[in-house]
C-alpha positions in Angstrom: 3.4 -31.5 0.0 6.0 -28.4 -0.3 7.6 -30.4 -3.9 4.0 -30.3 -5.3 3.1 -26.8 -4.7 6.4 -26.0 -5.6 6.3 -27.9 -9.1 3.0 -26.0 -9.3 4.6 -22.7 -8.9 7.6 -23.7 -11.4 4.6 -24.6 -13.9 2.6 -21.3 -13.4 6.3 -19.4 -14.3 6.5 -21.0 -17.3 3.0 -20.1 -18.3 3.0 -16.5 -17.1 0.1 -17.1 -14.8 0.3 -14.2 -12.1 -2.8 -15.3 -10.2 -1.7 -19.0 -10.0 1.8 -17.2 -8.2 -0.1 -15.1 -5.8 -2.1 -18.1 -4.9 1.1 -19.8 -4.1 2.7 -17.5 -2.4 1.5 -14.0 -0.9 -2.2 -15.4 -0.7 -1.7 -18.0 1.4 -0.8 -18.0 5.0 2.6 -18.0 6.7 4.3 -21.4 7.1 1.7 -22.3 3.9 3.5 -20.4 1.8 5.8 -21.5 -1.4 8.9 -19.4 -1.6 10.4 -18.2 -4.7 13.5 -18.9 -3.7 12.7 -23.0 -4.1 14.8 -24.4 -6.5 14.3 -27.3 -8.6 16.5 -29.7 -10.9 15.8 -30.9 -14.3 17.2 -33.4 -16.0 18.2 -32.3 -19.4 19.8 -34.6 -22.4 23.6 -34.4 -21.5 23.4 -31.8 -18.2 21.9 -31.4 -15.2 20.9 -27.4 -14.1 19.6 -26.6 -11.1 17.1 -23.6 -11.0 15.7 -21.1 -8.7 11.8 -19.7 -9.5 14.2 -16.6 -10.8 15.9 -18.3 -13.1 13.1 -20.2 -14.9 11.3 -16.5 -15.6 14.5 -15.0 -16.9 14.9 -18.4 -19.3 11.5 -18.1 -20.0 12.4 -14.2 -21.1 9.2 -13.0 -19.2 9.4 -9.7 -17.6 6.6 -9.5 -15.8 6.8 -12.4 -14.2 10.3 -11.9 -12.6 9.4 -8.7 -11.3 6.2 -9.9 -9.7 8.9 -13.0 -7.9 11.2 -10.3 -7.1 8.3 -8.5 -5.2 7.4 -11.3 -3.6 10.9 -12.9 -2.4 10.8 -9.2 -0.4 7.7 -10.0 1.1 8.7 -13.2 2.3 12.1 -12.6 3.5 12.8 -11.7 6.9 16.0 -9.7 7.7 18.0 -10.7 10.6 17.9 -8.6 13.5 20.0 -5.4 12.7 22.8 -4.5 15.6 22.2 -1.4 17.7 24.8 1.0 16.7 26.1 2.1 20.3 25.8 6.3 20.3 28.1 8.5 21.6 31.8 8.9 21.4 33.8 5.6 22.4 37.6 6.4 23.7 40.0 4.4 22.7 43.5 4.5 23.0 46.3 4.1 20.2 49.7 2.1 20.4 51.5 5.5 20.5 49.8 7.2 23.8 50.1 3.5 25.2 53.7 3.7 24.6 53.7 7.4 26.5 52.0 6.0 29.3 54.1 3.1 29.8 57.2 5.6 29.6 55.4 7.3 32.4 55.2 4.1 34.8 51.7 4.3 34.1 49.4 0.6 33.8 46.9 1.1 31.9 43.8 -0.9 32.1 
């Protein structure tokens, strides 16, 4: 179940325990995977905060731990397709030589 494991990973952030997040995370198999951008509430006295698997390691003031997430949220995240750029010079014309043409009885297009 995807809220255990990811209860389990909150739990290993708030006890520093690297291993236990690899196992979650990197270790496992695509699609098995918990990612550390799972966020979970809590229930406080008078609020209620939502909070990614960042957020609980900087609350937790522990270092190491967020930069071991941060290395693995770029593992798991997969960019979007970039756009080809198209090469080469593109013409294009500008409102003043479209006005010149038109002047000339010329249709562009």
């Amino acid at each position: 179940d995807l809220r255990k494991l990811a209860v389990e990973l909150f739990n290993a952030i708030l006890e520093g325990d690297s291993k236990k997040i690899n196992n979650l995370t990197i270790d496992k198999k695509i699609g098995e995977q918990v990612h550390v951008s799972t966020a979970v509430t809590f229930n406080g006295l008078n609020d209620v905060m939502g909070l990614s698997s960042l957020m609980l390691a900087m609350r937790a003031d522990d270092y190491e731990i967020l930069i071991l997430l941060l290395s693995i949220a770029i593992k798991q995240f997969t960019p979007l397709t970039p756009r080809k750029k198209k090469e080469g010079f593109i013409p294009t014309i500008n409102n003043h030589e479209l006005m010149k043409l038109m002047k000339q009885n010329i249709k562009p297009g």
